[in-house]
N, CA and C of each residue as an Amber inpcrd file, in Angstrom:
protein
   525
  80.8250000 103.5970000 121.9630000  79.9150000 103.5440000 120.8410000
  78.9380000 104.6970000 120.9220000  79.2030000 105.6330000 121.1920000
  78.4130000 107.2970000 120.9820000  78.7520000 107.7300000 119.9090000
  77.4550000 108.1430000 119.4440000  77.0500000 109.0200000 117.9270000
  77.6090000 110.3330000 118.3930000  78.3010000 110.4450000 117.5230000
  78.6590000 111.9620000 117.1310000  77.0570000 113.1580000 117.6400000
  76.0370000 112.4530000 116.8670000  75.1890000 113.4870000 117.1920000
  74.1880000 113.2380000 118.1880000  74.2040000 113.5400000 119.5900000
  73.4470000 113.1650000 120.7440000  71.7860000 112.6420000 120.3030000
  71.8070000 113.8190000 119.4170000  69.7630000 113.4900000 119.5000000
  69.3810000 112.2800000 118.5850000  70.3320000 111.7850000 117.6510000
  70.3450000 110.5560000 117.0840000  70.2850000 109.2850000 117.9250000
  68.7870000 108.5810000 117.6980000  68.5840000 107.5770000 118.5860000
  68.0840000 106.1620000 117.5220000  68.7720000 105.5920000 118.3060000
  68.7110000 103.5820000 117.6740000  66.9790000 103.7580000 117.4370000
  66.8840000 102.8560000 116.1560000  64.9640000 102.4060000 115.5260000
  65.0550000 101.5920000 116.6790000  63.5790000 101.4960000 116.5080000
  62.9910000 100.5090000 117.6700000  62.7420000  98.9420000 116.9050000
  63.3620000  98.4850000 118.2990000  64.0740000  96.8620000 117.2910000
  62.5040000  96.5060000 116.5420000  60.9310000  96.5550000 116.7820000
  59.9440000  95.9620000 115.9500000  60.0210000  96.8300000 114.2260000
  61.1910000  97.8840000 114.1770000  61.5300000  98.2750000 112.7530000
  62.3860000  97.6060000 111.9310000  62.9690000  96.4250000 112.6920000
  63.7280000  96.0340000 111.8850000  63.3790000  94.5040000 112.0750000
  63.3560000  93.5400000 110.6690000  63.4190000  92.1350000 110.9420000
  64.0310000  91.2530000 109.8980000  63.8090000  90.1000000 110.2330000
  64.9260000  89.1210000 109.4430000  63.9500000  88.9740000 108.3700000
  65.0060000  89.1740000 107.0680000  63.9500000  89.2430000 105.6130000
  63.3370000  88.0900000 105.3500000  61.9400000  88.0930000 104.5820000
  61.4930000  86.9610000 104.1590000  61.7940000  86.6270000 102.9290000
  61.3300000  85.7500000 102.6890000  61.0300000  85.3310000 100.8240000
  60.6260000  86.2740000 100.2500000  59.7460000  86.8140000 100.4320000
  58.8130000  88.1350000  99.5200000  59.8430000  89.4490000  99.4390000
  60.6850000  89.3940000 100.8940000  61.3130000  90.6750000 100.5360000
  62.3100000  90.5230000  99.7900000  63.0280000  89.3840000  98.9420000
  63.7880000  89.6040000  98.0180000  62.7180000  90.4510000  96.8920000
  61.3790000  90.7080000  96.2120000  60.9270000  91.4700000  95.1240000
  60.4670000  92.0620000  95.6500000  60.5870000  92.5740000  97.2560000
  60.2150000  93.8350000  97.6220000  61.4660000  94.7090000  97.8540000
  62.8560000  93.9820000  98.2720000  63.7530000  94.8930000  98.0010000
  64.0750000  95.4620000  96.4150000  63.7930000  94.2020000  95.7100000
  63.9340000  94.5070000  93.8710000  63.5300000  95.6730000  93.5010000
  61.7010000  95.8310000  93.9100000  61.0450000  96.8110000  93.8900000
  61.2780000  98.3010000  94.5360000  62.2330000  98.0640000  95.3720000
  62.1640000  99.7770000  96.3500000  63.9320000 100.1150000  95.8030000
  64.5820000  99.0500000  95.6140000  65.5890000  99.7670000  94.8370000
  66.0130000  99.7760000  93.5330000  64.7270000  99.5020000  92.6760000
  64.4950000  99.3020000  90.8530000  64.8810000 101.2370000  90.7480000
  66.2380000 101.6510000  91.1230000  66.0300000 103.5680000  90.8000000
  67.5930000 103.4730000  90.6550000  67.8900000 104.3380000  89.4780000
  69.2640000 104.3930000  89.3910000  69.8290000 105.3800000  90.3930000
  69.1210000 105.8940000  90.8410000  69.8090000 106.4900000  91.9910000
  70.2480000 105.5950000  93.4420000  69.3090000 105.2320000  93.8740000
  69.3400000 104.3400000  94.5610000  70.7860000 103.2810000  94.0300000
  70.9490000 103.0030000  93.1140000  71.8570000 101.6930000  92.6630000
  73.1560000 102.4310000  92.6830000  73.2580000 104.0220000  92.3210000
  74.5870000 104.6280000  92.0960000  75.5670000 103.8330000  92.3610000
  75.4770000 103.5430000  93.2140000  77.0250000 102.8540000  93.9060000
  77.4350000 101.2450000  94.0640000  76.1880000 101.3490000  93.4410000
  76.0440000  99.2010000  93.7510000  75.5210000  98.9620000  91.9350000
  76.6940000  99.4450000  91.0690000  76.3220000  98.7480000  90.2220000
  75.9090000 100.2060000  88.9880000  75.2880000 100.9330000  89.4550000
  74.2170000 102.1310000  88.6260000  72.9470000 101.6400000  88.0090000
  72.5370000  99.8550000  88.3230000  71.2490000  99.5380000  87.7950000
  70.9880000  98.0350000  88.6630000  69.6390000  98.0710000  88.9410000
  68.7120000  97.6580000  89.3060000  69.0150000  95.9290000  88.9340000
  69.5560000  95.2120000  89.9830000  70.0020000  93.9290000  90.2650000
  68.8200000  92.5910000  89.9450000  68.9940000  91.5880000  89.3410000
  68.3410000  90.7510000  88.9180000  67.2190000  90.4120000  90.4260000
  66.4410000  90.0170000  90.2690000  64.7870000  89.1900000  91.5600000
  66.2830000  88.1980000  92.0990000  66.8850000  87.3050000  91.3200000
  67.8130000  86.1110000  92.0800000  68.6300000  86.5650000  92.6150000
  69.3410000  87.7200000  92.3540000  70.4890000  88.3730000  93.7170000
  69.4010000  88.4870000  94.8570000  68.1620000  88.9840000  94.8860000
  67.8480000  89.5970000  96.0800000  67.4020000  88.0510000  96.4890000
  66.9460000  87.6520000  95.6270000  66.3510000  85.9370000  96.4520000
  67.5230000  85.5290000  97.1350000  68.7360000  85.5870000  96.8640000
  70.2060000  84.7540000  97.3850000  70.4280000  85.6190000  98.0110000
  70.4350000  86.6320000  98.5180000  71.1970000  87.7460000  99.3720000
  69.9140000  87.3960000 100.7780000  68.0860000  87.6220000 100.5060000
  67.5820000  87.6410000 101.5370000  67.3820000  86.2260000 102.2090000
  67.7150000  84.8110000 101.6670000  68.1860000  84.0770000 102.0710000
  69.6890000  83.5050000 102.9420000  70.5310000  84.3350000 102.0910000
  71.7850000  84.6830000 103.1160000  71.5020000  84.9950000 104.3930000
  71.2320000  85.8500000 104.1400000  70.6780000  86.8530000 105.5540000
  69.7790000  85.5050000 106.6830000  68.6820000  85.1400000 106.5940000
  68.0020000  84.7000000 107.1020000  69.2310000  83.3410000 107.5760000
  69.9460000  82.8770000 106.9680000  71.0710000  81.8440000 107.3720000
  72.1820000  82.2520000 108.4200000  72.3910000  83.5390000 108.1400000
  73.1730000  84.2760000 109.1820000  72.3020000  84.8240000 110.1460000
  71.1710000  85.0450000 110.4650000  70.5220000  85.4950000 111.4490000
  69.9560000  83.9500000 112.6540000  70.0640000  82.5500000 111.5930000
  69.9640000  81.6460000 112.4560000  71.5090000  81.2200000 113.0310000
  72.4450000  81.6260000 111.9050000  73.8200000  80.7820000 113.1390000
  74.7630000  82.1490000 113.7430000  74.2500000  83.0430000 113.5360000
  74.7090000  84.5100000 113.7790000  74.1540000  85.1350000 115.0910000
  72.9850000  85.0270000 114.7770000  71.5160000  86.2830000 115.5210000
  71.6890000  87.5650000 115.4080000  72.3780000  87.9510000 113.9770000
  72.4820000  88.8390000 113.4090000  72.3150000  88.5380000 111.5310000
  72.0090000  89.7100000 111.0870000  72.0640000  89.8660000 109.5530000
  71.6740000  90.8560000 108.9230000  71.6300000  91.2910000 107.7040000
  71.2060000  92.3410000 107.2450000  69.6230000  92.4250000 107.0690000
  69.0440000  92.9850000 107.8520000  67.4690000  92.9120000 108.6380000
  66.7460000  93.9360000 107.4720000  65.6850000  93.4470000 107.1460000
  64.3720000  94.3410000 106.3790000  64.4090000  96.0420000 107.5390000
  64.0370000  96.8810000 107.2540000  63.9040000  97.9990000 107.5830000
  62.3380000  98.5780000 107.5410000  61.2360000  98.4140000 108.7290000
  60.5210000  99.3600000 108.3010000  60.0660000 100.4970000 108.4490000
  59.5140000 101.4130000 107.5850000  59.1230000 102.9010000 108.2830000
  57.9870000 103.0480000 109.3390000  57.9900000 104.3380000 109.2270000
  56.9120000 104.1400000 110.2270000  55.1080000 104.4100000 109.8250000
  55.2230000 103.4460000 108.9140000  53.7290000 102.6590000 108.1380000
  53.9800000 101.1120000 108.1620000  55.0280000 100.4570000 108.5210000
  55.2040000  99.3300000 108.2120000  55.4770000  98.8780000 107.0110000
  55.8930000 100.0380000 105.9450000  55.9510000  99.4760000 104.4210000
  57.8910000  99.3270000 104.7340000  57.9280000  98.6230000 103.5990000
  59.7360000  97.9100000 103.7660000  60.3250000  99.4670000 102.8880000
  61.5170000  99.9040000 103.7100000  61.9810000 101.1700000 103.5280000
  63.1290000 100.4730000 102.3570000  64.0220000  99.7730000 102.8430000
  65.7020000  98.8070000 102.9190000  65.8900000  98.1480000 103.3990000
  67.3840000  97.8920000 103.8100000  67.9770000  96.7370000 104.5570000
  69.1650000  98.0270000 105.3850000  69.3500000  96.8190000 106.7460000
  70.2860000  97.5160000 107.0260000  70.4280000  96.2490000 108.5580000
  72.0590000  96.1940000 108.5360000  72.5870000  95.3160000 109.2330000
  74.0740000  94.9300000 109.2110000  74.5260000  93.7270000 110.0850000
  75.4590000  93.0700000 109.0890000  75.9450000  91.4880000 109.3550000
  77.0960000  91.4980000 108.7330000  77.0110000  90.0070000 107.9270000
  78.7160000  90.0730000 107.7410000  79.4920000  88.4810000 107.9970000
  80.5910000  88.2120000 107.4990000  81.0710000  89.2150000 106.0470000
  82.1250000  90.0190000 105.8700000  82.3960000  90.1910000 104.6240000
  82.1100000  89.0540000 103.7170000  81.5380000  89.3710000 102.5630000
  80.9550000  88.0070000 101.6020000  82.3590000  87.9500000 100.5070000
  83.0400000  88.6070000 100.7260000  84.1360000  88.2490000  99.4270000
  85.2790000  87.8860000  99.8350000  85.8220000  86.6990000  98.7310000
  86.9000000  85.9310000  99.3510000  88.3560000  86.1730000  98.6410000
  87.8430000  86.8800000  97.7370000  88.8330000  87.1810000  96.7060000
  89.3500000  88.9110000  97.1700000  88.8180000  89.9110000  97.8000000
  89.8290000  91.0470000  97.8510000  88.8770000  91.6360000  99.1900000
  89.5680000  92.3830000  99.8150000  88.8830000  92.9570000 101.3190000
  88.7120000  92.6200000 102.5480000  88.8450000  93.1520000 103.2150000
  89.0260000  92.2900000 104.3240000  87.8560000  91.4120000 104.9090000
  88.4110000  90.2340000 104.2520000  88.4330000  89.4100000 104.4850000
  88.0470000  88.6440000 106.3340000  87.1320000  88.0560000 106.3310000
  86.9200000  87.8710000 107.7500000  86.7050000  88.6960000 108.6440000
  86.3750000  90.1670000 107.8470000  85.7200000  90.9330000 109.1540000
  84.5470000  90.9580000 108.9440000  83.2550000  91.4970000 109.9440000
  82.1630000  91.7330000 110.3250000  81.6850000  93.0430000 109.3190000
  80.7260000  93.5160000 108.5540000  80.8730000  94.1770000 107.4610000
  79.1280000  95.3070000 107.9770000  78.9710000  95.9370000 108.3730000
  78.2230000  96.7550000 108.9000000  77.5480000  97.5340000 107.4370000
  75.8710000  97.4960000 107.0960000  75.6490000  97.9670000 105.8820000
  74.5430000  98.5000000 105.9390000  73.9130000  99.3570000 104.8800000
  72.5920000  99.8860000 104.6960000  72.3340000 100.0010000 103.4750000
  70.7280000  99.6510000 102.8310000  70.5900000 100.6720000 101.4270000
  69.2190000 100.9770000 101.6630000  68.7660000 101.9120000 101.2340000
  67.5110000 102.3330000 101.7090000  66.8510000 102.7990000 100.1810000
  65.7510000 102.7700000  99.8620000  64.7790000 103.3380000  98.5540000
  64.8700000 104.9070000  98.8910000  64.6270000 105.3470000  97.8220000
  65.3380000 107.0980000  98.1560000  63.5090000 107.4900000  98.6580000
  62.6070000 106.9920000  98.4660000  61.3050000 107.5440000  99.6840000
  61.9460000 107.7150000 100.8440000  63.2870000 106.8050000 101.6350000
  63.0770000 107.0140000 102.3460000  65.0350000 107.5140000 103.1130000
  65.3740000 108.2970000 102.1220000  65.9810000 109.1990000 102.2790000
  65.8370000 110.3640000 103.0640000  66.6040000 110.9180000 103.9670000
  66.9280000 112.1050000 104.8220000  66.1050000 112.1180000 105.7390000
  65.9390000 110.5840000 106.2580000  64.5570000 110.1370000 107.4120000
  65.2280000 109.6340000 108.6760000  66.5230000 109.9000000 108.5140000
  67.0470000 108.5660000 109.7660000  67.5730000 107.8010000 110.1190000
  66.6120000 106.9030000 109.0780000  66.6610000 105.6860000 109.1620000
  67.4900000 104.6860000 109.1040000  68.5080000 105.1740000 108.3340000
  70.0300000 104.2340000 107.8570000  70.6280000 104.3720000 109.3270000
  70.9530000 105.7400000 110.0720000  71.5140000 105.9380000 110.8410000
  70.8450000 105.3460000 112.4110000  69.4910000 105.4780000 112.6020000
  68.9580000 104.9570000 113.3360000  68.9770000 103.5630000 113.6230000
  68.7170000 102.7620000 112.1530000  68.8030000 101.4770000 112.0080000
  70.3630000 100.5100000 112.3690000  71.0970000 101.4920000 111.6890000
  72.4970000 101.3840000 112.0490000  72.8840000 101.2900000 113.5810000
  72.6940000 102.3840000 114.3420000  72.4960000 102.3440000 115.9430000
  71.9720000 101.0680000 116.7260000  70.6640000 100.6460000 116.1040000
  70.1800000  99.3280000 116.4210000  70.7820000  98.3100000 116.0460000
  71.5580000  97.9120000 115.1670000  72.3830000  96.7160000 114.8810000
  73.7990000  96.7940000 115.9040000  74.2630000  98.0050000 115.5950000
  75.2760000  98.3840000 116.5550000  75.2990000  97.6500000 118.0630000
  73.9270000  98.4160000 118.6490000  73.6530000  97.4290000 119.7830000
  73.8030000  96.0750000 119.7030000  73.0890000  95.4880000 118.9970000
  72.9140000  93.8520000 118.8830000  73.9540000  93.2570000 118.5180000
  75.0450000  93.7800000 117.5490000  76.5940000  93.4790000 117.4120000
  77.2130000  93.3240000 118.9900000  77.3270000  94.7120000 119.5450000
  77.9770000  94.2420000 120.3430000  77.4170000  93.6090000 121.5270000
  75.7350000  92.9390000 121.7340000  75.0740000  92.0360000 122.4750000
  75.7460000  91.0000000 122.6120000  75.8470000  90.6140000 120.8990000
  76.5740000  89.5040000 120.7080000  77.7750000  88.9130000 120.5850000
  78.8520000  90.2950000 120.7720000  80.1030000  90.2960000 121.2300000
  81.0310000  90.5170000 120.2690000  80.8550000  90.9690000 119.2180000
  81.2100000  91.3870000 118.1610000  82.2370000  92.6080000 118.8470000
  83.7100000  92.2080000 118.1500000  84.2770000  93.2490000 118.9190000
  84.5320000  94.8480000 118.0180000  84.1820000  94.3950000 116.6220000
  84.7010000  95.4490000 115.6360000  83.7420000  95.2870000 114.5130000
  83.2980000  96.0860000 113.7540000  82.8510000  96.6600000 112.5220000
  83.3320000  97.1370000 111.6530000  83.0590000  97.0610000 109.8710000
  83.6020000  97.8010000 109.2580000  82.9570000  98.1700000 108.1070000
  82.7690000  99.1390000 107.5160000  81.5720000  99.8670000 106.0500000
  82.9930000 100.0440000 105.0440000  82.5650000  99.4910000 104.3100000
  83.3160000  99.5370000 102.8990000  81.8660000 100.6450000 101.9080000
  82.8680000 101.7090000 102.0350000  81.8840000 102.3810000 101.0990000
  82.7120000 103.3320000  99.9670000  81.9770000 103.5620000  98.9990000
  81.9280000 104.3890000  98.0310000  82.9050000 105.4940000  98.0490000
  83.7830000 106.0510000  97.6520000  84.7550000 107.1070000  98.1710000
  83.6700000 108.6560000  97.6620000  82.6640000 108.2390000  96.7090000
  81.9950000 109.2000000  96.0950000  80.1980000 109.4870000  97.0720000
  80.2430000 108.0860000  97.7780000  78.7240000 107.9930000  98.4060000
  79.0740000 108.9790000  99.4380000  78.6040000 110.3920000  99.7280000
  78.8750000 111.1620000 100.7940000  77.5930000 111.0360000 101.8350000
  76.4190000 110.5000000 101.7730000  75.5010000 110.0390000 102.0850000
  75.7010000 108.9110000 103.0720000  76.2560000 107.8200000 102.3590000
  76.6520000 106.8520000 103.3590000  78.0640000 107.1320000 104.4270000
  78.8080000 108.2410000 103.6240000  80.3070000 108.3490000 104.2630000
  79.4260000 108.8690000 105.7480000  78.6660000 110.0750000 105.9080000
  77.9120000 110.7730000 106.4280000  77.3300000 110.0340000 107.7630000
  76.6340000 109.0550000 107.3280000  76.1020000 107.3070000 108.4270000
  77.3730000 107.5210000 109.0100000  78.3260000 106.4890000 108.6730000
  79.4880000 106.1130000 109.0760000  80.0820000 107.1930000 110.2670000
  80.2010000 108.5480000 109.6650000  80.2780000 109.6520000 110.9270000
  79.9190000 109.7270000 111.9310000  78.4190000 109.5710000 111.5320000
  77.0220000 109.7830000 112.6110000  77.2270000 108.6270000 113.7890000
  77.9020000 107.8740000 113.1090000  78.0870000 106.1850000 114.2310000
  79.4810000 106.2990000 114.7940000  80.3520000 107.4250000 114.6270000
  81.6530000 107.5260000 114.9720000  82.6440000 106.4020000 114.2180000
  82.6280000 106.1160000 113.2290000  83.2890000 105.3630000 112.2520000
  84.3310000 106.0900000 112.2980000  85.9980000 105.4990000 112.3990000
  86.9760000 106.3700000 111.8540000  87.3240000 105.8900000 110.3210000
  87.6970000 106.5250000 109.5930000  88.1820000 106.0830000 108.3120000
  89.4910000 105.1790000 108.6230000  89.7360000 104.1730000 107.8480000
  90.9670000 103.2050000 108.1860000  91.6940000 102.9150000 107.3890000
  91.0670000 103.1630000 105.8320000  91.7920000 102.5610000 105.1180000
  91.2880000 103.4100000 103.2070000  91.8650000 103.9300000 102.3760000
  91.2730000 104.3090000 101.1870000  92.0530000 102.9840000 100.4590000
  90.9800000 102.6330000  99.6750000  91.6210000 101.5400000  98.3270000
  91.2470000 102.0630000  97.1150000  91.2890000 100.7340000  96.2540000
  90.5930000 100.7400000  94.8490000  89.7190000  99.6920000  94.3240000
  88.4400000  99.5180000  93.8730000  87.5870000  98.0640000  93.7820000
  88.5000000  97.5020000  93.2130000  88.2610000  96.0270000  92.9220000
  89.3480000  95.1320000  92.2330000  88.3080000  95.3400000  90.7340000
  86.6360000  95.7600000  90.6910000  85.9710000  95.8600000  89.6710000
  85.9960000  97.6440000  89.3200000  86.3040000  97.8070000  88.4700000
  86.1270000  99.2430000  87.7120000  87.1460000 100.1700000  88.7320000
  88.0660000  99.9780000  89.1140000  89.1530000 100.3150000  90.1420000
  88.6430000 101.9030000  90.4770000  87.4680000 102.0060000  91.1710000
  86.8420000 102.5650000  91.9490000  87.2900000 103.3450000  93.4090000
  87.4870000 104.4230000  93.7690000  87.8640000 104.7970000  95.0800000
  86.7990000 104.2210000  96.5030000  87.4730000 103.7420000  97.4640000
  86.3860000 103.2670000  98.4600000  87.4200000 103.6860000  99.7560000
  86.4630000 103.7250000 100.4060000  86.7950000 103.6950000 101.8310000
  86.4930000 102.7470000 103.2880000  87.4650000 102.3380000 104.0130000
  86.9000000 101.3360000 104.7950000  87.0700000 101.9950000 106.0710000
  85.9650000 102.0380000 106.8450000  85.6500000 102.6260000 107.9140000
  85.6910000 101.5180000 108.8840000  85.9990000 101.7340000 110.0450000
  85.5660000 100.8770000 111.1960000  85.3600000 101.9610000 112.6540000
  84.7910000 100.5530000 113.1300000  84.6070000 100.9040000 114.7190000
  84.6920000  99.9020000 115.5900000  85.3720000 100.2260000 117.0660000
  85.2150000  99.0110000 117.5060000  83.9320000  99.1370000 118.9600000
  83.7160000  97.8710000 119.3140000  81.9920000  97.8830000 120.0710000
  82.8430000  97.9660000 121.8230000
């Protein structure tokens, strides 16, 4: 589990924590940017996805001790998320694997942080014995393809979404 790039080092675990209630309309709020959404949609997701997603999370971090964790900078303001979590779809993808993720508010773009944060879950994956990972991303997100590098991800697999038959790529690694 070595980064491609030596001087790239894991956040320090008090940057990352299990989301609260509030951070479902604080994630609303830091990724209300169509840039930010490019790839998840191109617009800015209802307050109840993030209420059901940062509740997810907090359910998988009690029967897990993992999940997709709040992100903060270094002010303590909430950057993203970044973690992971059972693949959530039952209908196309693989299915039953461990699903390794990030989205970050573009403030806090070309900071790190995805990759850093990423490093730190990495660890705690394989704490917890997690033998493999995998990023389903964007065939167009070169940003996130980029993470995935930085963490030594090999590419495994190119598909097509089953929604808007989309190019993606599924990366893995194993711990």
């Amino acid at each position: 589990m070595t980064p491609r790039t030596p001087s790239l080092a894991p956040l320090p675990a008090d940057r990352l924590r299990v989301p609260t209630e509030e951070d479902a309309y604080t994630w609303h709020r830091v990724f209300d940017d169509p840039e930010v959404m490019e790839f998840h949609g191109g617009k800015s997701a209802e307050v109840s996805v993030y209420e059901e997603l940062t509740a997810r999370q907090r359910r998988h971090d009690a029967e897990l001790g993992f999940c997709f964790w709040t992100i903060l900078d270094e002010h303590g303001e909430v950057a993203g998320f970044t973690g992971a979590q059972p693949w959530p779809h039952q209908e196309w993808g693989p299915v039953g694997a461990m699903e390794i993720g990030w989205r970050l508010g573009r403030s806090a773009w070309g900071k790190g942080l995805a990759t850093g944060a990423a490093l730190t879950t990495l660890e705690r994956l394989k704490e917890a014995g997690v033998p493999e990972v995998m990023a389903m991303v964007n065939a167009e997100n070169h940003r996130s393809i980029a993470v995935c590098e930085r963490l030594g991800m090999e590419l495994a697999e190119v598909f097509l979404t089953p929604v808007g038959n989309k190019r993606g790529h599924r990366y893995r690694l194993a711990l």
